[in-house]
BALOBA-1460 file (C-alpha; in Angstrom, 3 decimals):
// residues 158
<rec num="1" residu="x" x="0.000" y="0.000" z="0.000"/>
<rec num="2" residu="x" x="1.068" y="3.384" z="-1.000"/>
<rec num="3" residu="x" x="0.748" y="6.774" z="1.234"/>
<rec num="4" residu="x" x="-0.211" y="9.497" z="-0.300"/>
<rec num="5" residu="x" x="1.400" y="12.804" z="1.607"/>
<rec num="6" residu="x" x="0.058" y="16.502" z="0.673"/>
<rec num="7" residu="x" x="2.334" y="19.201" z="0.311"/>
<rec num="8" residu="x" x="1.655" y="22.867" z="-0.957"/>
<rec num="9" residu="x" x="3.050" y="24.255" z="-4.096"/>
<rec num="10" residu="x" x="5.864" y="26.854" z="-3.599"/>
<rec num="11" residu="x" x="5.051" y="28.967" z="-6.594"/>
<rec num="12" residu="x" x="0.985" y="29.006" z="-6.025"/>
<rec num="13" residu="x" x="0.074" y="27.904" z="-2.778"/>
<rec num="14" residu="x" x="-1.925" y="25.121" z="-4.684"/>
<rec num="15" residu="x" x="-2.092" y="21.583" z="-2.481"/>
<rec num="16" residu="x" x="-0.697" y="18.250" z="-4.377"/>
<rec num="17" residu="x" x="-0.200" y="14.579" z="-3.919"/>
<rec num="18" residu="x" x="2.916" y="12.787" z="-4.071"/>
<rec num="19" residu="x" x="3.304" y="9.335" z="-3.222"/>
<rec num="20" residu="x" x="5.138" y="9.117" z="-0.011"/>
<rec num="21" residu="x" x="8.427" y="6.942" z="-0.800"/>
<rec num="22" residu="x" x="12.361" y="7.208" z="-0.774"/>
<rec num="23" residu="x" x="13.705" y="9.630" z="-2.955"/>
<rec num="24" residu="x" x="13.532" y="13.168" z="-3.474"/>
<rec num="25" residu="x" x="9.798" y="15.254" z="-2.609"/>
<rec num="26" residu="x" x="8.810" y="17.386" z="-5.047"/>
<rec num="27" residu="x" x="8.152" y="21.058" z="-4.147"/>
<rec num="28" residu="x" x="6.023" y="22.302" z="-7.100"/>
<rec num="29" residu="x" x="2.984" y="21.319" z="-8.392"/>
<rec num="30" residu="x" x="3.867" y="21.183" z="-11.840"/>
<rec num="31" residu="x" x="6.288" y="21.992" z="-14.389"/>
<rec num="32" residu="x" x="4.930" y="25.363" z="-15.010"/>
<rec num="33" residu="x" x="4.837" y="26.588" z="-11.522"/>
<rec num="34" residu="x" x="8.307" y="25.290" z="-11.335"/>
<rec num="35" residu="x" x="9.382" y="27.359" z="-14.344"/>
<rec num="36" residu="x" x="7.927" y="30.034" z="-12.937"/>
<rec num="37" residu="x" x="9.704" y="29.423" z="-9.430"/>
<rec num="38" residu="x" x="13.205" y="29.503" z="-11.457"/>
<rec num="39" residu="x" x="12.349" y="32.524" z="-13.152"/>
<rec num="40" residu="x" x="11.562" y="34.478" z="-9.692"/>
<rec num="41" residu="x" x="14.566" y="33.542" z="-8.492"/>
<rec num="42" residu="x" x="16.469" y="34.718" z="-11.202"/>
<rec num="43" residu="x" x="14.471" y="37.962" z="-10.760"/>
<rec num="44" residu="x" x="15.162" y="38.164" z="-7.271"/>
<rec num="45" residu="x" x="19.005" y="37.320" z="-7.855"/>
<rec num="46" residu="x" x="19.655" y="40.212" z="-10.494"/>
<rec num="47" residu="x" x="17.536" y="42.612" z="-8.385"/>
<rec num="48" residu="x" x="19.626" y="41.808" z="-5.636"/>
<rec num="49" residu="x" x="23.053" y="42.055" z="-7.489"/>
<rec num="50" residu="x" x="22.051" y="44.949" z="-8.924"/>
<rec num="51" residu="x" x="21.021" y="46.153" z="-5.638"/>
<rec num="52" residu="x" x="24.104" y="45.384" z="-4.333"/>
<rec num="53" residu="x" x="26.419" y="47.316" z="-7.206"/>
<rec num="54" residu="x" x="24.112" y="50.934" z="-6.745"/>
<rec num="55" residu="x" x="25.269" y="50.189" z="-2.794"/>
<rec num="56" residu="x" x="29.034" y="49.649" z="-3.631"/>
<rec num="57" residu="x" x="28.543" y="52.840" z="-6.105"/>
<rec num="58" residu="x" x="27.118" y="54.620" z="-3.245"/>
<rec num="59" residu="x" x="29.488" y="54.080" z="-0.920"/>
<rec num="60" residu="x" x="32.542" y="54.696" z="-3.250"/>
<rec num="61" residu="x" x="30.710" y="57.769" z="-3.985"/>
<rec num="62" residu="x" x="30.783" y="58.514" z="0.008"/>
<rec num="63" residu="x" x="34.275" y="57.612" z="0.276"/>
<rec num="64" residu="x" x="35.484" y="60.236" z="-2.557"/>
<rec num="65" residu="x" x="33.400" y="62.659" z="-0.976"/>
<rec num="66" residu="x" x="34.814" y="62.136" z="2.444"/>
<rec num="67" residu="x" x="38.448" y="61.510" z="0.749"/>
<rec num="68" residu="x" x="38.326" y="64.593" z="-1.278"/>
<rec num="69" residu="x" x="36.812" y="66.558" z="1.914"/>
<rec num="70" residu="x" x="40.053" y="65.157" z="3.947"/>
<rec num="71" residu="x" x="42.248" y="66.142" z="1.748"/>
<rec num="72" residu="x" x="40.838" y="69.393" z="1.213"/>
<rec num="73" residu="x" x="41.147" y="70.337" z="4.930"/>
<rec num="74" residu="x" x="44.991" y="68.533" z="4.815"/>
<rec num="75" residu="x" x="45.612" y="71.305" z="2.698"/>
<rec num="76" residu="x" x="44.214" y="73.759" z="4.663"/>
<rec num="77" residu="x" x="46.365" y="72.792" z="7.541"/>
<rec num="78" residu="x" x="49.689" y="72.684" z="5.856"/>
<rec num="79" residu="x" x="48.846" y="76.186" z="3.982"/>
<rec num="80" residu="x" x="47.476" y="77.305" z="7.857"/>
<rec num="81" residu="x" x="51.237" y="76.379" z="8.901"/>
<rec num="82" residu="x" x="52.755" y="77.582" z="6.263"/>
<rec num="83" residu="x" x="51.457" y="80.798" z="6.457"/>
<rec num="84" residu="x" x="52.630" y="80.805" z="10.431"/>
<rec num="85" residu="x" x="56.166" y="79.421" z="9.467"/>
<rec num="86" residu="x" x="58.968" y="82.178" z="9.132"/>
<rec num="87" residu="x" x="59.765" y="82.397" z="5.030"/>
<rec num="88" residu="x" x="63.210" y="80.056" z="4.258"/>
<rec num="89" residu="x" x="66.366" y="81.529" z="3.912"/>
<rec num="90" residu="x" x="68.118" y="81.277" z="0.973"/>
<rec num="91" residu="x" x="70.282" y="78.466" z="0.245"/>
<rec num="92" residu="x" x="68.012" y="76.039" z="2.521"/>
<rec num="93" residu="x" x="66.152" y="72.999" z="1.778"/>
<rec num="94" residu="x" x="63.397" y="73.527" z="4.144"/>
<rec num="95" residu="x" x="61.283" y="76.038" z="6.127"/>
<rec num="96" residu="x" x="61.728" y="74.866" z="9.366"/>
<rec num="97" residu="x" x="62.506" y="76.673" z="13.002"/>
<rec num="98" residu="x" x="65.207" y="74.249" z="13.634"/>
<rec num="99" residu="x" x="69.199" y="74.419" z="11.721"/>
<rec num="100" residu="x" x="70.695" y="71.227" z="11.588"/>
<rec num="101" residu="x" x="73.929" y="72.225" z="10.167"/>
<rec num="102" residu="x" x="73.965" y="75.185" z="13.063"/>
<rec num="103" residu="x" x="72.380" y="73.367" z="15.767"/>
<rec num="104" residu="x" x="69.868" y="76.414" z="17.325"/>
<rec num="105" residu="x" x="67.366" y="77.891" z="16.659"/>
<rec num="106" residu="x" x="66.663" y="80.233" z="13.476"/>
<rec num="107" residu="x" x="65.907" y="84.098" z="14.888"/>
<rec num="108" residu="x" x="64.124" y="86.917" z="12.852"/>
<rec num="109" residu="x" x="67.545" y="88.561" z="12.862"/>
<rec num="110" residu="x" x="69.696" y="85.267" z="11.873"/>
<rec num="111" residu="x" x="70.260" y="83.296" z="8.908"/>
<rec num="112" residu="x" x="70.627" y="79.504" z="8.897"/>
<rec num="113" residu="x" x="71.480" y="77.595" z="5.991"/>
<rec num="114" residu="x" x="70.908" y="73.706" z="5.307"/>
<rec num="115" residu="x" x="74.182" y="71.330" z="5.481"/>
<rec num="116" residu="x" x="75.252" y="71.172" z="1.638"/>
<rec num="117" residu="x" x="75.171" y="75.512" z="2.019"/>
<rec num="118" residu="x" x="77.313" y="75.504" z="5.175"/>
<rec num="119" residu="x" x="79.765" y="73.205" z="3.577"/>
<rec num="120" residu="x" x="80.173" y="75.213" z="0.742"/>
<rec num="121" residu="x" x="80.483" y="78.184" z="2.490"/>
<rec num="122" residu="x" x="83.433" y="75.972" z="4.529"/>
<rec num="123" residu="x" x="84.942" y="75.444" z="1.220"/>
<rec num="124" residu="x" x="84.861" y="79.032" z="0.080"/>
<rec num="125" residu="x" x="85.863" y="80.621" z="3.731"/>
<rec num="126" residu="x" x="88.981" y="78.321" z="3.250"/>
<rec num="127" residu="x" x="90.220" y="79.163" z="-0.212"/>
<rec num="128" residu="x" x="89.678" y="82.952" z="0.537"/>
<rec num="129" residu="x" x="92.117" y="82.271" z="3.383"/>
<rec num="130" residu="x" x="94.446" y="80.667" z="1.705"/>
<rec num="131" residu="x" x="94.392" y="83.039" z="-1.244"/>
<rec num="132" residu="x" x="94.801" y="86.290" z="1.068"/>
<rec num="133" residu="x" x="98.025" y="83.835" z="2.475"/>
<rec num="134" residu="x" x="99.462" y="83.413" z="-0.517"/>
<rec num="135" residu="x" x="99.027" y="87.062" z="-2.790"/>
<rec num="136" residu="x" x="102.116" y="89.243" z="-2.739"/>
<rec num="137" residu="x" x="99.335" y="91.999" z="-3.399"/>
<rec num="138" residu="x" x="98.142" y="93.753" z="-0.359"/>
<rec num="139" residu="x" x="94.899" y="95.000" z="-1.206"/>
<rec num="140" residu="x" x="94.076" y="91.619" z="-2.948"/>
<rec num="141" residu="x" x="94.797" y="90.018" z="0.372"/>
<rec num="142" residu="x" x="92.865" y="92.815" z="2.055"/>
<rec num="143" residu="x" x="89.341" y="92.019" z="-0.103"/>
<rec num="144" residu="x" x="90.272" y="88.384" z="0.698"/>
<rec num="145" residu="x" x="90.234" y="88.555" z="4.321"/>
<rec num="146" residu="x" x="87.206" y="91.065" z="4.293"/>
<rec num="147" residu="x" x="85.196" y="88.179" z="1.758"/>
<rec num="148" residu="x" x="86.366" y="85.587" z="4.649"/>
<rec num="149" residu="x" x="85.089" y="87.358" z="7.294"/>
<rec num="150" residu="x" x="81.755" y="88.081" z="5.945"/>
<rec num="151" residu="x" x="80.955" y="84.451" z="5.241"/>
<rec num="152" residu="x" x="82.349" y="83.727" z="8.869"/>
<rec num="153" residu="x" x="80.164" y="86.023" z="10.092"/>
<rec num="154" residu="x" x="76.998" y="85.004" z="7.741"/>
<rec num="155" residu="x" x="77.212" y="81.160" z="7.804"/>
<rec num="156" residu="x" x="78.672" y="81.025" z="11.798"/>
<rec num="157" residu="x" x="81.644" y="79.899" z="10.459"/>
<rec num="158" residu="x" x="84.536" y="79.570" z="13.341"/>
């Protein structure tokens, strides 16, 4: 004897028989409701991929808005500091307070330079000296050691 179990369709709500035996149990009353069960999940598939891309658009969107807004106020900062920094001195790499080469503290009344302008300046303070040495003419020797001492003075040269 065979039992018959009822089951309701999943597309239309319509109650079926199906013999009640080993194997797999259908879900749809027939093939047409099943079609039509494929085809809504399809539908509800692409709506939900396609709901899914106009949220990753969204929030890319968001995040170039909030990424452009950052940046725009990181450059607001750095001209805000900028604009509070002393100008450089000629002959320096960067704006700063602080004189490596020197080792203090740049003044409104000093001049700091960066390392390659200090070495330079070593190079040329130097040669003066050795030229004013070396000239049998006096005044020669005279602009020499005035040069010298003016870079000395300029570049904290001892």
């Amino acid at each position: 004897m065979v039992t018959t179990i009822y089951t309701d369709c999943a597309h239309c709500g319509a109650t079926f028989g199906q013999p009640y035996d080993p194997g797999h149990r259908r879900q749809y009353c027939s093939g047409r409701c099943r079609t039509a069960g494929y085809r809504a999940r399809q539908r509800r598939q692409q709506q939900a991929d396609s709901d899914r891309e106009r949220q990753q658009r969204n929030d890319d969107q968001q995040r170039a808005r909030r990424q452009a807004h950052d940046d725009a106020r990181r450059q607001r900062e750095r001209a805000r500091q900028r604009a509070s920094q002393p100008p450089p001195h000629p002959g320096t790499t960067r704006p700063g307070t602080w004189c490596g080469a020197c080792g203090g503290l740049r003044g409104a009344h000093t001049t700091h330079h960066d390392d390659a302008a200090h070495q330079r300046a070593r190079r040329r303070y130097e040669g003066l000296r050795a030229k004013a040495a070396s000239t049998g003419f006096p005044h020669e020797a005279t602009a020499c050691h005035a040069k010298a001492e003016q870079l000395r003075a300029k570049y904290g040269l001892l």
